[in-house]
N, C-alpha and C positions, 0 to 999 in steps of 0.2 A: 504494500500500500504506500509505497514510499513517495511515487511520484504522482497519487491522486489526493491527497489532505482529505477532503469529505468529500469530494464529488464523487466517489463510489456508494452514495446514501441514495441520491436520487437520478444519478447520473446525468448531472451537472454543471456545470462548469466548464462546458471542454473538455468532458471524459472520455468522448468519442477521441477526440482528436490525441487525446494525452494516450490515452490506448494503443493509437498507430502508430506514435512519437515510440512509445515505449517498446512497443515488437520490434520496430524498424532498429530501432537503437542495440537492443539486445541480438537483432541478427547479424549487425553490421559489428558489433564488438565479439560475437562469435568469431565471425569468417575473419576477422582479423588475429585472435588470437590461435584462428586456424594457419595463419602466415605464419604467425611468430612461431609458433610448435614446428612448420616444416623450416623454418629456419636453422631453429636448434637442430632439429633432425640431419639438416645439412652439412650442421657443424659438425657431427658426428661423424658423418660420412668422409668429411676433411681430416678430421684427427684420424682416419683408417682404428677406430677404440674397436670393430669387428661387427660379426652378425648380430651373432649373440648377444651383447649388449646393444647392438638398434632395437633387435628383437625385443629386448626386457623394455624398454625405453617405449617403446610402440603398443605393447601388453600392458604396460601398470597406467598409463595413459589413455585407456580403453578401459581399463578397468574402474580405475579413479573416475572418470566418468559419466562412465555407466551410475555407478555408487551413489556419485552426487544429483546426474540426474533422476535419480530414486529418492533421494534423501529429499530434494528440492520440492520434486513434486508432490511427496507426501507432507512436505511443510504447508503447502495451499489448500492442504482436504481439514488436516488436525495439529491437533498440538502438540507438542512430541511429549511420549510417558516418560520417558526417557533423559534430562537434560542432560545428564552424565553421558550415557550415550551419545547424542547432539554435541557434545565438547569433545569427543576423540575423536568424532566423525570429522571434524572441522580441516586436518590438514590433509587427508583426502577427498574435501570437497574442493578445501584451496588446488590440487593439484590438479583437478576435475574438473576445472572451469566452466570449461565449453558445456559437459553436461549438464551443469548450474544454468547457462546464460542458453540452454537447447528447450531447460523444462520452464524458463520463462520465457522464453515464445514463444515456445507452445500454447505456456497456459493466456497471455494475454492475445491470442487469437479470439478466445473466448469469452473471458474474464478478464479487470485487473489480479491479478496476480495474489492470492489470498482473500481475495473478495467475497467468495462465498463462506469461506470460513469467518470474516469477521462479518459478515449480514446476519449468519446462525448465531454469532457473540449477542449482533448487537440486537436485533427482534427477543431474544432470552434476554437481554437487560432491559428491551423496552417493556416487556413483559410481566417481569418482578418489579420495574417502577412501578407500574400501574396496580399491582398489585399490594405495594407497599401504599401507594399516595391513596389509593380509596382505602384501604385499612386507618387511614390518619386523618379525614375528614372530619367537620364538622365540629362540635364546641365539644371537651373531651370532660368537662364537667356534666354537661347534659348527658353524656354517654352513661356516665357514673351512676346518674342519676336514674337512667332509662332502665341500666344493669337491676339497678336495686329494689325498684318498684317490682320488674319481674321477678326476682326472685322471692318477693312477697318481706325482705328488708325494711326497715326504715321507718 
């Protein structure tokens, strides 16, 4: 929700437009950080360091990934049971980027990006308002009062 403040409440604001800002933006810093990875990669190929280590290099990169675009996507359904979990995951999300920056453009195709999880937040807070604010109406003397006559009190 980073780059919509509340206009993911009524869809507002230029959320249309913040939406394609944001795909756009998250696909163009993929394919870039896709440069930069073949770059490194090249560099590898320059130091002659071998297969075998392109290989691992190409596998933990795929795998990281992978990882993160799992971690990411399930960060926009729920909220993780887990925050211990969520903290060792963190430097192979960092290594993961691309699957980071693949599950948010995926998801704002559709959505901002956590948005349906914080609508379900926020409709369940709007919901216990309303059920706390009519539990607290009205004069709470009179209430006392209403209590005690019924129970046959006073």
């Amino acid at each position: 929700m980073r780059f919509f403040g509340t206009t993911w409440v009524a869809h507002d604001g230029g959320y249309a437009a913040r939406r394609v800002a944001v795909a756009a933006g998250s696909l163009v810093t993929g394919l870039a950080a896709c440069f930069v990875l073949r770059f490194a990669y090249q560099g590898l190929e320059i130091a002659e360091v071998g297969s075998f280590v392109g290989m691992l290099v190409v596998v933990m990169f795929a795998v990281c990934g992978a990882i993160a675009f799992r971690a990411t996507w399930e960060g926009f359904t729920r909220r993780p049971a887990d925050p211990g979990r969520e903290e060792s995951l963190r430097g192979l999300r960092a290594i993961g980027f691309i699957g980071s920056l693949a599950a948010y453009f995926l998801r704002s195709l559709t959505e901002a990006p956590g948005e349906g999880l914080r609508r379900r937040e926020y409709e369940a807070a709007l919901v216990q308002y309303e059920r706390r604010r009519t539990a607290r109406t009205g004069n709470p003397a009179a209430r006392r009062a209403a209590k005690g006559a019924k129970r046959g009190h006073r």
